[in-house]
C-alpha positions in Angstrom: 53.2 -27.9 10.4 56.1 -30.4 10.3 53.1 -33.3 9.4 52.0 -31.5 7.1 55.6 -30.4 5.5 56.2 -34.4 5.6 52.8 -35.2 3.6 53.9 -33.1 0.7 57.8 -34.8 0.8 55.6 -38.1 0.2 53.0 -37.1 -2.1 56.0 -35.5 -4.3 58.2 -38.9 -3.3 54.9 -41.2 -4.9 54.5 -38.9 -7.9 58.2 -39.3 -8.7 57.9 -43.1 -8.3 54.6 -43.1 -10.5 56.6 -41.2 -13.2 59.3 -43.5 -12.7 57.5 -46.4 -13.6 55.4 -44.8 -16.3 58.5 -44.0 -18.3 59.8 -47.9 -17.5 56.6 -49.2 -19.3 57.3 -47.3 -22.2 60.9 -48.2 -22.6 59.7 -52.4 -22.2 56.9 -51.3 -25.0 59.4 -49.5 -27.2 62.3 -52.6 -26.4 58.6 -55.1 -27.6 58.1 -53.0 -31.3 61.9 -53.6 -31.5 62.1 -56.9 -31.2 58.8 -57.8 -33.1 60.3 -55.6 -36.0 64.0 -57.4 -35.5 61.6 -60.8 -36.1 59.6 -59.6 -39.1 62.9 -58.6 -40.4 64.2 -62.3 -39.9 61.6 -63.3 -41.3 61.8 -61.2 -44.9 65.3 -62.3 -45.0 64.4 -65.8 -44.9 62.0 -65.0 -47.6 64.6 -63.7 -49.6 67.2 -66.5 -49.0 64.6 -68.7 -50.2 63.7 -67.0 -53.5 67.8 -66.5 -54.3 68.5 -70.3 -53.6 65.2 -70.9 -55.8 67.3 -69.9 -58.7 69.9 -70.8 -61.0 73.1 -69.0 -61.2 72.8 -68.4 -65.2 69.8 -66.6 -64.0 70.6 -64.6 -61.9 72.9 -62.6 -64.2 70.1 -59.3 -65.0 67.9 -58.2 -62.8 64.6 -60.4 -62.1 61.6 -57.8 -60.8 59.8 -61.0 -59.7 62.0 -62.0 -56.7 63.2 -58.1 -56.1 66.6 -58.9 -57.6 68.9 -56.3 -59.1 72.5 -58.2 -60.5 74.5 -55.3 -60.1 75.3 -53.1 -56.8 77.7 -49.8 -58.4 79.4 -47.7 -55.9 76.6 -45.5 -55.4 74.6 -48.5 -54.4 76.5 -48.1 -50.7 74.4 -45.3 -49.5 75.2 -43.3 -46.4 71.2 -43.1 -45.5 69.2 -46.1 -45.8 65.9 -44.4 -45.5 66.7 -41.6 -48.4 68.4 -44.6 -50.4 65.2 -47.0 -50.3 62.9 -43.8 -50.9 64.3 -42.9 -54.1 66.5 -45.7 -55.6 65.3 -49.4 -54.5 61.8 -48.3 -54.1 60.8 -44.8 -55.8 57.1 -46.1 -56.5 57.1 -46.8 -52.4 54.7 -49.2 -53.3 53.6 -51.4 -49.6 51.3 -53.7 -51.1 52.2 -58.2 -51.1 54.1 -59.0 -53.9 57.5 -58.6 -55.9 57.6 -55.3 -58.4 60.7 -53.7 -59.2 63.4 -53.8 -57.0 61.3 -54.9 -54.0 59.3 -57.7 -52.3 56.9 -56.8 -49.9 55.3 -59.3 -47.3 51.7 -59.3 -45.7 51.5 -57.4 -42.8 52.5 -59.9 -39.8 49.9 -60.4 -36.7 52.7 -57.8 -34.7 51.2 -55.1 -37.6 54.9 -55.3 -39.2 55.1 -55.2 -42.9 58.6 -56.1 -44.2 59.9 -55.4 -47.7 63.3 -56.8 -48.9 65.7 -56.1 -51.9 68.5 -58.6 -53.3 71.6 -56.8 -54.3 74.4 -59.1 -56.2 77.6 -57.4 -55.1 79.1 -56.6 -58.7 79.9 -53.4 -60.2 77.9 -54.6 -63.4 75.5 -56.8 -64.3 76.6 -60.1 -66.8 78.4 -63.0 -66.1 80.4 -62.8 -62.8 83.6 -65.0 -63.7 83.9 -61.8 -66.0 85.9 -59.6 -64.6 84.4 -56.6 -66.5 81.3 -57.1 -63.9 83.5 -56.5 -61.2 82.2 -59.2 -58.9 84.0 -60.3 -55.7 83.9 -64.3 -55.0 84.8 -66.6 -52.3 86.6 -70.3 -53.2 85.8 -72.7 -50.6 89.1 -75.3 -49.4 88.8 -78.7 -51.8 87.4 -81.3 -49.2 89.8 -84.0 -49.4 88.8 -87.5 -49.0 89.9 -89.6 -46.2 88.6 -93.4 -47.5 89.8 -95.3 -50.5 88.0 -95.4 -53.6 86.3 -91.7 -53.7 86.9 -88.3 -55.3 88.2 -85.1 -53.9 85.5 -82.3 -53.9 86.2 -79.3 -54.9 83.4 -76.7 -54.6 82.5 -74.1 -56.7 83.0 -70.2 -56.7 80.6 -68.3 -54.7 79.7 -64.9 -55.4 78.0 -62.4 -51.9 74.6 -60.9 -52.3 73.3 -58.1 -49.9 69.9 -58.7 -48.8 68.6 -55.5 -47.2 65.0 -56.0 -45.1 63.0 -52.9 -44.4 60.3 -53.3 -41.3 57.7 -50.9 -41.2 55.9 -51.2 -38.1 53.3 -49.9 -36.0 54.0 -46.2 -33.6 56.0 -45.4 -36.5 58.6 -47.8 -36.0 61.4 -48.3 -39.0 64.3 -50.9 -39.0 66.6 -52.0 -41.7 68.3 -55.3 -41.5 71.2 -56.4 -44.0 72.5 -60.1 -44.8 75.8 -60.7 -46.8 75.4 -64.3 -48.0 77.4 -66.2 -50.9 75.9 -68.2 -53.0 
């Protein structure tokens, strides 16, 4: 009796431990579609950093459907929900195939299944010229880098305006992420 009272304390003891590493597995999987989505997300970013620097400030004062740029981010633009926001304001058509229409650039589907979709968002309360102050646009002024040899000019750099670049990742399982870059430019 007492043999057989300690074979079922084991056989429930290994079921417990094969549960217990069942549900570890699926926590590493879960923690793997995170970071591969946290990566396709880098990635769109970069994407979108590298369209924004492709362009001239003079114009990038409207919006410019071809790189997913909208010149003007109005209060409402700060949404409390991401997912309602992107559904009905950035990207109404919730159109997923490669390419720039709209408000949105999509990338092809990365070999992790991750598609990621980006928006650029100039942080001004209107679109136009942003040394206006009518637009509303915040800016940065970087020091004047002073020289320190004879016979050269002091630097002064120019005003910088911030853009919000806002990634979606749409991934396999389901999986959704949202990553947001402040640059100036």
């Amino acid at each position: 009796m007492i043999s057989l009272m300690i074979l079922v304390a084991l056989t429930i003891a290994g079921l417990a431990l094969i549960r217990s590493v069942d549900t570890t597995n699926v926590i590493a999987g879960n923690l793997a579609f995170q970071q591969a989505a946290v990566h396709s997300g880098e990635a769109g970013t970069e994407a979108a950093i590298v369209s924004l620097n492709g362009k001239s400030t003079a114009t990038l004062l409207n919006d410019i459907s071809a790189i997913g740029y909208t010149a003007s981010t109005p209060a409402s633009g700060n949404p409390a929900n991401w997912d309602t926001y992107w559904a009905t304001v950035i990207n109404p058509s919730s159109v997923n195939t490669p390419g720039c229409s709209g408000r949105v650039c999509v990338l092809p589907m990365d070999a992790s299944g991750n598609t990621a979709s980006y928006t650029i968002q100039r942080l001004c309360q209107t679109a136009g010229d942003p040394t206006q102050v009518t637009t509303g646009c915040p800016s940065y002024t970087p020091a004047v880098i002073n020289c320190i040899t004879a016979n050269c000019t002091n630097f002064t750099p120019a005003k910088q305006y911030y853009y919000r670049i806002t990634t979606r990742v749409d991934g396999p399982r389901n999986t959704l992420s949202y990553i947001q870059t402040i640059v100036a430019r």
